[in-house]
Structure formats: C-alpha cells, structure tokens
SEBA-421275 format. One record per residue: residue in one letter; z, y, x of N, C-alpha, C, O in turn. Coordinates in steps of 0.1 Angstrom, whole numbers, plus 2048, in hexadecimal, padded with zeros to 3 digits. Last residue first. Layout:
<pts>
AZYXZYXZYXZYX
...
</pts>
This chain:
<pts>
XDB3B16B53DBCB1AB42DBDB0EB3CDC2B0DB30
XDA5B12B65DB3B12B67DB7B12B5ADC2B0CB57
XD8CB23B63D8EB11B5FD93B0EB62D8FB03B65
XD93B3CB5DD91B37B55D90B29B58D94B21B4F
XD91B41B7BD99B41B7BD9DB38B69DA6B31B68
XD78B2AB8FD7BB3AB81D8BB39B7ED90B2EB80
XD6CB28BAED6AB20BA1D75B31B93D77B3DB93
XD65B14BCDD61B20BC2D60B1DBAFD59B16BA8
XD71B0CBE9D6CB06BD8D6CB12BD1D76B1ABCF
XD69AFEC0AD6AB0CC00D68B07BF1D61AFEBEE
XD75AEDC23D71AECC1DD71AF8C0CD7BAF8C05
XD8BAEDC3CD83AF7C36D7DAFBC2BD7DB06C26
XD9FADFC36D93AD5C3CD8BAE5C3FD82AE3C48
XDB5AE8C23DB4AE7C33DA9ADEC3DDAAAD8C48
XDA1AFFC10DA7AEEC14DA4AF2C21D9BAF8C27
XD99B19BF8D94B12C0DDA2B09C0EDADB0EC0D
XD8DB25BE2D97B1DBE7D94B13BF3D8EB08BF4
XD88B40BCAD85B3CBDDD91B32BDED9CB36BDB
XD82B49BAAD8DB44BB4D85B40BBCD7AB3CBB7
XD79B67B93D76B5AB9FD84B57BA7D8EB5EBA9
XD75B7EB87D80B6FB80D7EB62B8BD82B56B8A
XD5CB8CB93D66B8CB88D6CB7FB82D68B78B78
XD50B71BAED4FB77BA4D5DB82B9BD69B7EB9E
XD50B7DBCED58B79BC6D55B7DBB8D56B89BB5
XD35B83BDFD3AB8DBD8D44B80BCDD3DB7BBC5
XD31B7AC05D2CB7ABF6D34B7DBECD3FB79BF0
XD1EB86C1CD29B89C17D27B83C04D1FB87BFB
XD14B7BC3DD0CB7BC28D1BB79C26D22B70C2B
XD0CB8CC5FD15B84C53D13B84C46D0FB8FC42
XD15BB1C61D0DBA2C67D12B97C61D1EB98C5D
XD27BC4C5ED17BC1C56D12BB3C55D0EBADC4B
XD45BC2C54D42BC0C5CD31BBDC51D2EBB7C47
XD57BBFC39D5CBC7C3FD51BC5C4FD59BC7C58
XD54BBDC17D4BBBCC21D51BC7C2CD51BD3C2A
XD73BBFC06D68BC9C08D61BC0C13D69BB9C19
XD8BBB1C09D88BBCBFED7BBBFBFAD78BC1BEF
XD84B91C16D85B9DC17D80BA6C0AD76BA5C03
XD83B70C27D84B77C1AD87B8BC19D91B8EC20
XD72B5AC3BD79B64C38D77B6FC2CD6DB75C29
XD72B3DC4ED72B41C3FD78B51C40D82B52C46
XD66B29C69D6CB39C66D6CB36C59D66B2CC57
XD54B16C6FD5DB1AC70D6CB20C6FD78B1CC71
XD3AB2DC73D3FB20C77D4EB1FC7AD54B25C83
XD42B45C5CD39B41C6AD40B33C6BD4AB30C65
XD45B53C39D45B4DC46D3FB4BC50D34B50C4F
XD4EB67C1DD48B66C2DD4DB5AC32D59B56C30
XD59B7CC03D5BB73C0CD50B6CC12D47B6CC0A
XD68B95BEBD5EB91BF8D5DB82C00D69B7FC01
XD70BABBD3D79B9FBDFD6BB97BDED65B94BD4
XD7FBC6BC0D71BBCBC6D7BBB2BD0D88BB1BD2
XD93BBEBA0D8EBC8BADD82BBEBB2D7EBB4BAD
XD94BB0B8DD97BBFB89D95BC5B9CD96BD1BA1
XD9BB98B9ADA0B99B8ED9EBA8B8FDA9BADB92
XD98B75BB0D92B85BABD92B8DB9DD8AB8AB94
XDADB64BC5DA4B66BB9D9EB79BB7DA0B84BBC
XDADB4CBE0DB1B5EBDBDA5B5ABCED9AB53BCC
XDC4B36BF1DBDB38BE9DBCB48BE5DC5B50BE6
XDC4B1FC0ADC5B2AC0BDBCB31BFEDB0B32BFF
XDD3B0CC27DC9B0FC1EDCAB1AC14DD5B20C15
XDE9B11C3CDDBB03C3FDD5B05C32DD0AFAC30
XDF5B28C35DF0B2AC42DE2B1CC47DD9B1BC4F
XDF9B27C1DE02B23C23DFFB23C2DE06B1BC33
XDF2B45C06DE9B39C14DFDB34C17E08B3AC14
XDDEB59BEFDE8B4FBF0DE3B46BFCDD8B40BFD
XDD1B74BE2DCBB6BBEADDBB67BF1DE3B6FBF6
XDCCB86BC6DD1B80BCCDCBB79BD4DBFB75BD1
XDBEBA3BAFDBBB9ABBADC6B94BC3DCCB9DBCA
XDC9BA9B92DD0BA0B9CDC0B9ABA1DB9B92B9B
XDCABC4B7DDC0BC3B89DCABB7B8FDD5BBCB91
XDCBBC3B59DD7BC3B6ADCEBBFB6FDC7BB6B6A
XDC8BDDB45DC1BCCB4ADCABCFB56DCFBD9B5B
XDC3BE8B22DCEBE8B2FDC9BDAB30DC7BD1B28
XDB7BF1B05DB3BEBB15DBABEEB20DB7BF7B28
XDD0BD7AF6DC9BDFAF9DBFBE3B03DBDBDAB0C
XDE1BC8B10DE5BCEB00DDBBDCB01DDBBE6B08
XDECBB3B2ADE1BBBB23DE5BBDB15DECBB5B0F
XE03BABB2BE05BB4B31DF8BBDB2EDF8BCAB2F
XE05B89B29E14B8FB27E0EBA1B29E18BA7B27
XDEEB82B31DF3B80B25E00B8CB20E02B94B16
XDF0B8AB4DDE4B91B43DECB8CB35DF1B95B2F
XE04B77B53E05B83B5ADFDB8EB4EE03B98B49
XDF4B5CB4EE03B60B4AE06B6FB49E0BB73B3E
XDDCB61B5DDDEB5EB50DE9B62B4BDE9B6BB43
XDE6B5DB78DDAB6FB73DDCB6EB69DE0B79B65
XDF4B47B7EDFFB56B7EDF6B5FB7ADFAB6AB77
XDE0B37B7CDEEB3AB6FDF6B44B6EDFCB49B64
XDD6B39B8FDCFB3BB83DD9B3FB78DD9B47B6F
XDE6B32BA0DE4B3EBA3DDDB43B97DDEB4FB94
XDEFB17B9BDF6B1DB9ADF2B2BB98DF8B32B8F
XDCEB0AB9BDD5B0BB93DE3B11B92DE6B11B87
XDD4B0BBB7DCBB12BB1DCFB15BA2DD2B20B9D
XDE9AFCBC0DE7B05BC5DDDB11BBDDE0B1DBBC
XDDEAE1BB3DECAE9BB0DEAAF8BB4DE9B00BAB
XDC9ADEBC2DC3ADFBB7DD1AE7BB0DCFAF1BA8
XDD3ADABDFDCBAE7BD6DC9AEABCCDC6AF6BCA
XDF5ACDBD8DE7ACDBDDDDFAD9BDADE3AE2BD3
XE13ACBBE0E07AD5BD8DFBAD0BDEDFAAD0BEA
XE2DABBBDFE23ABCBE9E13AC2BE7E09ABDBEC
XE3FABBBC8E3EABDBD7E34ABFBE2E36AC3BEE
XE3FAD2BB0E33ACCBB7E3BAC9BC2E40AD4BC7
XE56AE0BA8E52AD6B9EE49AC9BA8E4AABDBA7
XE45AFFBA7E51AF7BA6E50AEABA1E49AE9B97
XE29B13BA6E2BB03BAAE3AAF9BACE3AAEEBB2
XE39B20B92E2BB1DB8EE2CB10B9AE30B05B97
XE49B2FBA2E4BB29B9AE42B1EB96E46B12B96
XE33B39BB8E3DB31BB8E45B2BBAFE49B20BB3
XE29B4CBA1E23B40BADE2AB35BAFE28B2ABAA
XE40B5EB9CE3BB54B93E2EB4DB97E28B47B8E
XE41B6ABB9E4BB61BB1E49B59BA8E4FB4EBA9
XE2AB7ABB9E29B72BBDE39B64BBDE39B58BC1
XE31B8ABA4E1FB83B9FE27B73BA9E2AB68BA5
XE41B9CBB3E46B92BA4E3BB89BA3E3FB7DBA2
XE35BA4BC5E3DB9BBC7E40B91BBDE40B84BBD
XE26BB4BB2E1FBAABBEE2CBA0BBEE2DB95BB8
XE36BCABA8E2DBC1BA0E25BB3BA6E20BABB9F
XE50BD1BBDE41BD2BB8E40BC8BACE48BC0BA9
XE68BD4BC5E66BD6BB9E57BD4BBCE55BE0BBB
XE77BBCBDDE74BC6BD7E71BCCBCAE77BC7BC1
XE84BA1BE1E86BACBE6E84BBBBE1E8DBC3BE1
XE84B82BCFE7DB90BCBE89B9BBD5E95B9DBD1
XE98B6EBD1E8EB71BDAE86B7EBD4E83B85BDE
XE9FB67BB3EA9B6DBBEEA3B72BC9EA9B7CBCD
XE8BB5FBA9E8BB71BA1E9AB73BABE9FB7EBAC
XE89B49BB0E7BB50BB6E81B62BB3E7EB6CBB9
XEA0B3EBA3E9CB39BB3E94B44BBBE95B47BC6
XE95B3FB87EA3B4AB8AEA0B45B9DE9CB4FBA2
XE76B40B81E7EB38B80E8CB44B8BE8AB4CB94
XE68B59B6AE66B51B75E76B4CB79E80B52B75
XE5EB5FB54E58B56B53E5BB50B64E54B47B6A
XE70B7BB4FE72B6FB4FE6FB5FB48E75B57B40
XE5EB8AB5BE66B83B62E71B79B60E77B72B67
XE4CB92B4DE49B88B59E52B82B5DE51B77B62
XE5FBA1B3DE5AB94B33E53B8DB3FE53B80B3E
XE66BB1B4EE6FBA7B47E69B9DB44E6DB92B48
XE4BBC2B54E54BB9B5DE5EBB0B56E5EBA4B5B
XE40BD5B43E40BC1B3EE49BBFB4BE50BB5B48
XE45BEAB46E49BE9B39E4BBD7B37E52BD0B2F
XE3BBF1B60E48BF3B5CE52BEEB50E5FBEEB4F
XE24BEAB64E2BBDBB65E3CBE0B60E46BD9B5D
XE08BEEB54E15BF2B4FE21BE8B55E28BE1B4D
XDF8BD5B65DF7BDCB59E06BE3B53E0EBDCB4E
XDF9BD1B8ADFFBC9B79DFEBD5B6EE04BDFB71
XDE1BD6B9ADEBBDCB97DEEBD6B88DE7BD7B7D
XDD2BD1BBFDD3BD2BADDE1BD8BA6DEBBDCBAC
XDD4BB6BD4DCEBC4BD4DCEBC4BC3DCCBBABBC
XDEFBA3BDEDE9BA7BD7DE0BB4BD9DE5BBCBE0
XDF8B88BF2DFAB93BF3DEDB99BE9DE2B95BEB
XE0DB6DC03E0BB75BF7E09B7EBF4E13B85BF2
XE1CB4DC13E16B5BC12E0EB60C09E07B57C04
XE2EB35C10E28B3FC0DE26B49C11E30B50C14
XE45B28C1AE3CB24C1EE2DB2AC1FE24B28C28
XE5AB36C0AE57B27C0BE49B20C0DE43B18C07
XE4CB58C0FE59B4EC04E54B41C07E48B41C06
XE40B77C11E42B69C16E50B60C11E5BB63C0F
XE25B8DC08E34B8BC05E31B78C0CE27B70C0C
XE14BA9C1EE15B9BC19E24B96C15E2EB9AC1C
XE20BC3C0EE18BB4C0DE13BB2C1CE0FBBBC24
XE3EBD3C06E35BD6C14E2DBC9C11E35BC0C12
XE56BD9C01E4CBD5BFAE3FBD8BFEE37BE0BF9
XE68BDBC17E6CBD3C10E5EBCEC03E5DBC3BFE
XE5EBEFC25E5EBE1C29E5EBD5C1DE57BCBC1B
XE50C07C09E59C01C14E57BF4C16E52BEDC0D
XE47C1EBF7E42C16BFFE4CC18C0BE50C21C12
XE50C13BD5E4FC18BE1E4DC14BEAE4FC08BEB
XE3FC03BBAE48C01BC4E49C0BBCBE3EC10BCA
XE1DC02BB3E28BFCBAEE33BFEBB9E2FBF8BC3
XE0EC0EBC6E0DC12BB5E15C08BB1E12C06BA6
XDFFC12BEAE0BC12BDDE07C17BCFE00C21BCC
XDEBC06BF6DE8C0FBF3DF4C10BE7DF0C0FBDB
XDEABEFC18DF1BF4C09DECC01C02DE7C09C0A
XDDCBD5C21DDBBE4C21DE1BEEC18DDABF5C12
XDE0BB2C2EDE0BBBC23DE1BCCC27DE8BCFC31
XDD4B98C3ADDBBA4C3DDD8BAEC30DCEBAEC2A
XDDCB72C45DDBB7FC39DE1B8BC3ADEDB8DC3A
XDD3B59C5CDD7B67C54DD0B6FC47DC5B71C42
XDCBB42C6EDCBB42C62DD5B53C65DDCB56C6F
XDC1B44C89DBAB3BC80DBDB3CC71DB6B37C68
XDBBB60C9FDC2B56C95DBBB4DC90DAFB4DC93
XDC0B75CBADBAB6CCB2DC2B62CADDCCB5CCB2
XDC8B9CCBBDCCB8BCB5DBDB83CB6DB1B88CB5
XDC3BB0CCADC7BA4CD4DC7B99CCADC7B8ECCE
XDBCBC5CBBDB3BC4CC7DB5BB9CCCDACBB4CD2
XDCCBC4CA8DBCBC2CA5DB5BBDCB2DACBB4CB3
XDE1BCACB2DDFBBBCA9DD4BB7CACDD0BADCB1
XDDEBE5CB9DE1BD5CC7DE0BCDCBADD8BC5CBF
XDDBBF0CA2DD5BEFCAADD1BE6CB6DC7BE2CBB
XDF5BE5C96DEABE3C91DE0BE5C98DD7BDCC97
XE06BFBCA7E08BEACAADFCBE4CA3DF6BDDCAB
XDF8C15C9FDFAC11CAFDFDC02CAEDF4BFBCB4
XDF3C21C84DFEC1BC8BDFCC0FC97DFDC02C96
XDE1C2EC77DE4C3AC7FDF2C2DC87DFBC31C8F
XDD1C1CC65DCFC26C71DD2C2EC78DCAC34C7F
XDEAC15C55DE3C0BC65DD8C14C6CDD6C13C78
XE02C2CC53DF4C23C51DF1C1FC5BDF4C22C67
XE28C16C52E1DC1FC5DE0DC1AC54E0AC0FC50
XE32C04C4CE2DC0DC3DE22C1CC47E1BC25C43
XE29BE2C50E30BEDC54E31BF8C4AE33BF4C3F
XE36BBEC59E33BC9C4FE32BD4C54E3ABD6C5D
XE2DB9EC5FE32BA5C64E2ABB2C5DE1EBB2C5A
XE35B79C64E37B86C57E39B93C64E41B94C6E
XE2BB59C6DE30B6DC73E31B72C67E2CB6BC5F
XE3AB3BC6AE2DB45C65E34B53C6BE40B56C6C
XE3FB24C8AE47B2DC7CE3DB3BC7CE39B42C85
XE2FB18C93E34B09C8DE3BB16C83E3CB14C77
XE0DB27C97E18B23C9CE24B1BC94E1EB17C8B
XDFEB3BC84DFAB39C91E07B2DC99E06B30CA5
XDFDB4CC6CE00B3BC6ADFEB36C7CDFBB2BC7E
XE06B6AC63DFFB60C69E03B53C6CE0FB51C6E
XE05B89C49E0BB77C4CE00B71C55DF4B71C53
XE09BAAC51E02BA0C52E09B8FC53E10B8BC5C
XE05BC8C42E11BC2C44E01BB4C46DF6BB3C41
XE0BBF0C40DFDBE4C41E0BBD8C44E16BDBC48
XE08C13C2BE0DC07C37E04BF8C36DFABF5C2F
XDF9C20C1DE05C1DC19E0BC13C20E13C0AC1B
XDDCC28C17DE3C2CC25DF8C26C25E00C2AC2D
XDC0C29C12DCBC1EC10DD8C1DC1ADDCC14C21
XDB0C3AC25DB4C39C11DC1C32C10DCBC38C0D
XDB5C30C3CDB2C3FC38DB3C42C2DDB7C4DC2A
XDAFC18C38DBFC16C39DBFC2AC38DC8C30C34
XD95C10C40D97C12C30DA8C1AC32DAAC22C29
XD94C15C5DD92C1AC55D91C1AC44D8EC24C3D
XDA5BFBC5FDAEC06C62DA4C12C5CDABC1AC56
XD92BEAC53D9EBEAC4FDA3BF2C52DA9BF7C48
XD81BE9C6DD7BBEFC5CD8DBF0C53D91BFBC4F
XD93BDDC80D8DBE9C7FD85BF1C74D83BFDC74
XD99BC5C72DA2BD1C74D9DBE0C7ADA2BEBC78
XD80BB8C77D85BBEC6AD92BC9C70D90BD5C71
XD7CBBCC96D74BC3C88D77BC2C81D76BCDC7C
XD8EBABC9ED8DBB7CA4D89BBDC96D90BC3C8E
XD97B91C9BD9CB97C8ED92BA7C90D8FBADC86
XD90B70CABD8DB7CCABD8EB89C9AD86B88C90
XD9EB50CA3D8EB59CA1D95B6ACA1D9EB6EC99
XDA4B32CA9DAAB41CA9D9BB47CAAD91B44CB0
XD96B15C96D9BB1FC9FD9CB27C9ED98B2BC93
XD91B12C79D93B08C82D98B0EC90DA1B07C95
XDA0B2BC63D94B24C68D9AB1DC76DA4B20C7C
XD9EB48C50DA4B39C51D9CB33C54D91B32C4E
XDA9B68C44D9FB5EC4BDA8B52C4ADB3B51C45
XDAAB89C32DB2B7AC32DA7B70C3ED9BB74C3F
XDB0BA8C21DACB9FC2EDB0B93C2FDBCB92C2E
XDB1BC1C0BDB3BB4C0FDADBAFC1CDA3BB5C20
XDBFBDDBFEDB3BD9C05DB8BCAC0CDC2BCAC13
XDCCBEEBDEDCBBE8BF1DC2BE5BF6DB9BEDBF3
XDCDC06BC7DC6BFBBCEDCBBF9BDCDCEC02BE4
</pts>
C-alpha cells in the first residue's frame, strides 16, 4: 500500500496539515515520497526514497508550500525497487500519475499489459513498477484526442481499471488500482481495492488516502467510484462501470 494526497483549487492553499498526517502515515509507508505541482508555466516533479518522516526537504515543503494544484504520493514498495526512478508521481506529456495498490501477479501479466500499449508510451517507461505501466496505457488510452476533455480523461482512467482487471484477475486475485491523474487544471482519481476520501472548503477540492485532518465532512469514495474536478472546479461523481 501507499498513501495518497492530491488538492486543486482557485488559490494557493496551505499543505501544512496534510503533510503532517502524511509524515506520520510515512512511519508505515516508509519507501520515500515524491510530489507533481502545477504552480507556474513548467510542472515540478520532485522524488525521494528518504521516508518523509525522517526527510528534512518534506518538512520545509510542508511548512512553506502553497499551491493550487498537486499530487503527493507516499510509497510503501511491492512492485519495483525503491529508487528515483520508480519513485510516484510518474510525469509524461503533461501528466502526472500516481497509484496506491498493487496489479495482481504483475510479474506474470506484464506482457500481456504491455502489449496493450502503444511502442511511444513503452519507450518512456523508466522503471519497473506496475504504476508506471498503468500509467502508459493512460496515455495510450488518450492517443488520438487532441484536446481531451474530461469526459476523455475519465473515460481513459476507466479503461486502464478494466483492461488491467481483465487481463490479470483469475480466480480470486484482484489488482488494488487507486489512481488519481491531473494535468495540474483538472484532475481525476478512482477507487479500486483501497480507501480514498475527499473534502472541500471554498474553493479547495481535496482528495486523500485517509481523512487526514478532523475538521471538515470527509466523504468516503465509493468501491469503484470516480472523482472528477474540471478546471471550473466543478466535482462529478460517478463508477468506474459507466465507462464500460
């Protein structure tokens, strides 16, 4: 398991408190921490394999970012070693990308994922996880679109739980894909085999593993649910089943 974090909202908003529940989950989930932010004309990528509780730059993050759009991830490794190289959030054409879960036997199906994805996306794979791959056939998944709207957007992400599960449940083997996908102006996460949360204030939208702060009506992503925040803000809730 990982642990997720993501916001998106009309102004730079204060991160302090989640990264502070964050560094305390990061005591389990101790496999380094990596963050995409959309704050400026070129997105940040930035990874570590230090845990975020015990690594000093995550701390100045917490204390000094405000953002309007990010996604931070907590790693807790099961696919891959833990290095930069497969360190989430993954970033590719515009994208950012980052999974809590674990592809079903991916040792045995990686081929057959892979090739469902287009030779462009399977030259960009850096590492070995199971994430990265997920998130190549995203990208594949929107090839084609120039100019994606959400409903593409969503519909891509639905395709990559479906495709992914088809190819890889046998029996009861299930692949946990919680994903949450942003180009930094909108911003989708589904719910597959783990929890995943989400909140707002004026404003604000924010998505997380876990209720990471009291104050505030956290509400529980269904099993199979999609979150999809337009660059208006605007929230759409809906299944990953009415993608199929």
């Amino acid at each position: 398991m990982c642990r997720l974090f993501a916001v998106l909202a009309e102004r730079p908003v204060r991160v302090t408190r989640a990264f502070d529940a964050l560094k305390r989950q990061a005591l389990e989930h101790k496999d380094g921490w990596g963050i995409a932010r959309f704050d400026s004309p070129t997105p940040h990528l930035e990874v570590n394999v230090t845990p975020a509780y015990a690594c000093e730059r995550f701390r100045q993050l917490g204390e000094e970012l405000a953002t309007q759009s990010l996604i931070t991830h907590i790693r807790l490794a099961s696919v891959g070693s833990v290095t930069e190289r497969n360190a989430h959030p993954f970033f590719a054409r515009g994208w950012a990308f980052m999974h809590n879960g674990t592809v079903a036997d991916f040792a045995t199906h990686a081929g057959a994922i892979r090739s469902q994805i287009a030779p462009q996306h399977l030259e960009q794979i850096r590492g070995e996880t199971d994430s990265e791959t997920c998130f190549a056939l995203f990208r594949t998944v929107l090839d084609g679109v120039e100019q994606p709207g959400m409903v593409d957007i969503e519909r891509a992400l639905a395709r990559v739980v479906t495709t992914v599960s088809r190819i890889t449940e046998r029996g009861e083997a299930r692949s946990a894909m919680n994903f949450v996908v942003t180009d930094g102006k909108r911003m989708v996460a589904c719910r597959r085999g783990r929890t995943l949360f989400r909140t707002s204030e004026p404003g604000a939208h924010f998505i997380a593993s876990e209720r990471l702060w009291d104050d505030g009506v956290w509400h529980e992503v269904p099993e199979g649910g999609l979150v999809g925040i337009d660059e208006r803000l605007d929230v759409k809730l809906s299944s990953v089943s009415d993608w199929v």
